[in-house]
C-alpha positions, -999 to 999 in steps of 0.1 A, spaced: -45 200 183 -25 165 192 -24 145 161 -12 105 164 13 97 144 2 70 115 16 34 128 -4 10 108 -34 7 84 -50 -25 79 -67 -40 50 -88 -75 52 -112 -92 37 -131 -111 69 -155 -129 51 -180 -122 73 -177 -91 99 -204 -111 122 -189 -140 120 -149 -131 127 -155 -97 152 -134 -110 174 -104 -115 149 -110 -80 139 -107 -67 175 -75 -95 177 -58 -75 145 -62 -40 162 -52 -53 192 -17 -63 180 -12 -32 157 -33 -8 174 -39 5 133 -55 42 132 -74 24 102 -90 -11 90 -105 -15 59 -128 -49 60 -141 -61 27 -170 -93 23 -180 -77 58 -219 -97 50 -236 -73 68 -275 -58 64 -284 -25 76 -304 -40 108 -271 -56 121 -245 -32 140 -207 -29 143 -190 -16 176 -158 -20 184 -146 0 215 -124 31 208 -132 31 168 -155 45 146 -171 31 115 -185 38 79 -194 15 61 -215 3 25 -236 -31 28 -254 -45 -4 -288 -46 -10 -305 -82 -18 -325 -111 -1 -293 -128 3 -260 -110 23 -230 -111 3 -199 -84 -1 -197 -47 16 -175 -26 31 -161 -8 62 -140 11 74 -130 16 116 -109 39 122 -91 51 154 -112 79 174 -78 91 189 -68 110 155 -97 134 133 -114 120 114 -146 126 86 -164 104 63 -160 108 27 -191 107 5 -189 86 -27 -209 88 -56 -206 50 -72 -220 24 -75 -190 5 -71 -185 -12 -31 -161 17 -17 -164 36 11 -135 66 23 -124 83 50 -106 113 53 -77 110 85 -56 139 100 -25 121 113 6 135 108 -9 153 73 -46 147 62 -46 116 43 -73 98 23 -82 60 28 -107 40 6 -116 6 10 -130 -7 -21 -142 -46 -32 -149 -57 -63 -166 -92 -65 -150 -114 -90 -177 -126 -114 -191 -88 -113 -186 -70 -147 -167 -35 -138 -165 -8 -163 -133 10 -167 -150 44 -162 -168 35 -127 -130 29 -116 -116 62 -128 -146 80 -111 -141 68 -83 -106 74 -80 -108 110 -92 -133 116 -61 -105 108 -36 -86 142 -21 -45 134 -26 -28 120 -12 -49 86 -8 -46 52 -1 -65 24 -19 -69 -4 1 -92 -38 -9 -99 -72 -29 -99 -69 -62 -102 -102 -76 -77 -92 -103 -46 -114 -117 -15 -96 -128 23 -107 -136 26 -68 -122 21 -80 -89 35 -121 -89 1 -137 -110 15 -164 -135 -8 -147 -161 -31 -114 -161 -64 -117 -166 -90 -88 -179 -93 -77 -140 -56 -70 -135 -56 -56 -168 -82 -30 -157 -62 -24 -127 -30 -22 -144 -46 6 -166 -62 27 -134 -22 27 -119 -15 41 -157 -41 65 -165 -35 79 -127 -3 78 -121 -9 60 -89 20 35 -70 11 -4 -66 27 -11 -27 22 -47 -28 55 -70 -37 50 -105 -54 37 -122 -15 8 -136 -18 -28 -125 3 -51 -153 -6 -56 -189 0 -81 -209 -23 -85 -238 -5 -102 -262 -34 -71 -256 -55 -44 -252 -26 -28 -224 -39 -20 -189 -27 -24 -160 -51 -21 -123 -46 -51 -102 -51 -58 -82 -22 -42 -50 -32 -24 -16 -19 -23 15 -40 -13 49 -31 -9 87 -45 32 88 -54 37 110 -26 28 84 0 52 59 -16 86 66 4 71 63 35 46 32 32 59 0 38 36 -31 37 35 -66 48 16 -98 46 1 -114 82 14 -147 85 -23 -158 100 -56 -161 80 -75 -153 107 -102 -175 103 -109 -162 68 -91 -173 33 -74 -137 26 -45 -129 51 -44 -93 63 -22 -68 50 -12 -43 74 9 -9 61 30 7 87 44 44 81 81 58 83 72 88 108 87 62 137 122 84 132 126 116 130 155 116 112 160 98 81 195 91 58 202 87 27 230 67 5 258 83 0 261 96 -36 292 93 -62 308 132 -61 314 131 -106 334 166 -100 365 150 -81 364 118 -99 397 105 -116 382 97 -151 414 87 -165 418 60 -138 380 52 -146 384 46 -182 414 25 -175 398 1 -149 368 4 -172 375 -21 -197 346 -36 -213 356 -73 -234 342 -89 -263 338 -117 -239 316 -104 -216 293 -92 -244 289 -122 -266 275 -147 -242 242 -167 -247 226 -153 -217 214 -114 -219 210 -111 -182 249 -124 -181 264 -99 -202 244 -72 -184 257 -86 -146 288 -87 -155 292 -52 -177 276 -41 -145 302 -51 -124 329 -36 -144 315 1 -138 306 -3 -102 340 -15 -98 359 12 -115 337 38 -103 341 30 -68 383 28 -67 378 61 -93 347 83 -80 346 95 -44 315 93 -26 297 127 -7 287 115 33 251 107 38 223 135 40 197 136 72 172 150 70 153 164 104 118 166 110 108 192 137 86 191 160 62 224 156 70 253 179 46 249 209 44 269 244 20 267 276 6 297 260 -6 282 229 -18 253 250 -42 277 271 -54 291 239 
């Protein structure tokens, strides 16, 4: 079975699938992503959502008026399956077979909606490992570059805790508020700790039309061989030269500044150790390609 290789998974909140289809089909077009997870996607069950070469699944909200939802498209060049969810929460999930099966969920959760703890750790205990939680979620955390946290971002902070899960966002920020003009981060990216090492994501420098900016998570299968830093060899180290060139001062300890003391203590042993402690050459590690004939191709 030919698998594609995971290149990118998107995650954005459109405002407004309808509305912005053609900034969707923009987005894939430039990362050709095996995934996008849309969230505010506005949509009622009458209206449809095609976009050439991709699947959907997707969760719309009930009501005289449309407001939130969910999607997901995903590429119909790798397996794929639909994952049922039993919540009430606005998630939907996808199970992918790139490289290795892999989980996506794309999840919003309105901000003036109350959300119990307990919905979020069901919901998160349905999704096969390793997954991917991709969405808005309207939550403010120093954790991930908010000035202050607010009950949101605590409840989030708590999921990453009680699950043991990996936050892949950095401090950039994903949303614009335009009353306020001010950017803030809460469009989020979490993942199972396997899928840490190999995720990287990034912020799209272009709204799009919408007030979140996309967030687009590419994968490190591009090489097939990776290194590693070369690590300090402690069994042919010269401690004596070490402790000699390791000479820590009453100086460098009794400043005002904590992070000062630290730097330059710091500095001291990186310095000793590399004049004292030879280093080993870097590691690679190959991935091979499976064994595959014209045999097992007629097959």
């Amino acid at each position: 079975m030919f698998t594609q290789k995971i290149t990118s998974l998107v995650s954005w909140n459109c405002r407004g699938y309808r509305s912005y289809t053609d900034d969707v089909k923009d987005i894939i077009r430039q990362y050709h992503p095996i995934c996008v997870a849309l969230q505010e996607t506005f949509l009622k069950s009458c209206h449809t959502t095609k976009i050439r070469r991709y699947g959907c699944v997707r969760k719309d909200t009930e009501g005289p008026f449309v407001s939130g939802g969910v999607c997901i498209f995903t590429s119909l060049d790798v397996p794929s399956s639909a994952l049922p969810l039993h919540t009430s929460l606005q998630a939907v999930a996808v199970r992918i077979h790139s490289t290795s099966l892999i989980t996506v969920c794309c999840l919003y959760l309105p901000p003036n909606t109350v959300i119990h703890q307990h919905d979020l750790n069901n919901l998160v205990d349905q999704l096969p490992a390793p997954f991917v939680i991709l969405g808005d979620f309207n939550g403010h955390s120093t954790l991930w570059g908010s000035a202050k946290t607010n009950p949101r971002g605590r409840q989030i902070e708590q999921v990453l805790s009680d699950h043991c899960l990996c936050l892949l966002n950095h401090e950039e920020p994903t949303y614009f508020h335009e009353h306020t003009r001010s950017f803030h981060t809460i469009d989020l990216a979490i993942c199972s700790p396997s899928l840490l090492p190999n995720l990287n994501l990034s912020v799209e420098k272009n709204l799009y039309n919408s007030d979140h900016f996309p967030i687009i998570l590419s994968h490190d299968y591009d090489t097939g061989v990776k290194t590693f830093p070369p690590t300090y060899s402690y069994r042919r180290a010269d401690w004596a030269l070490f402790t000699q060139l390791a000479v820590i001062t009453d100086a460098m300890i009794k400043t005002e500044s904590v992070d000062t003391a630290v730097q330059e203590v710091t500095n001291v042993l990186i310095t000793a150790a590399e004049l004292s402690i030879p280093k080993s050459s870097s590691h690679f590690f190959q991935h091979y390609k499976p064994w595959w004939n014209a045999d097992c191709q007629t097959a």
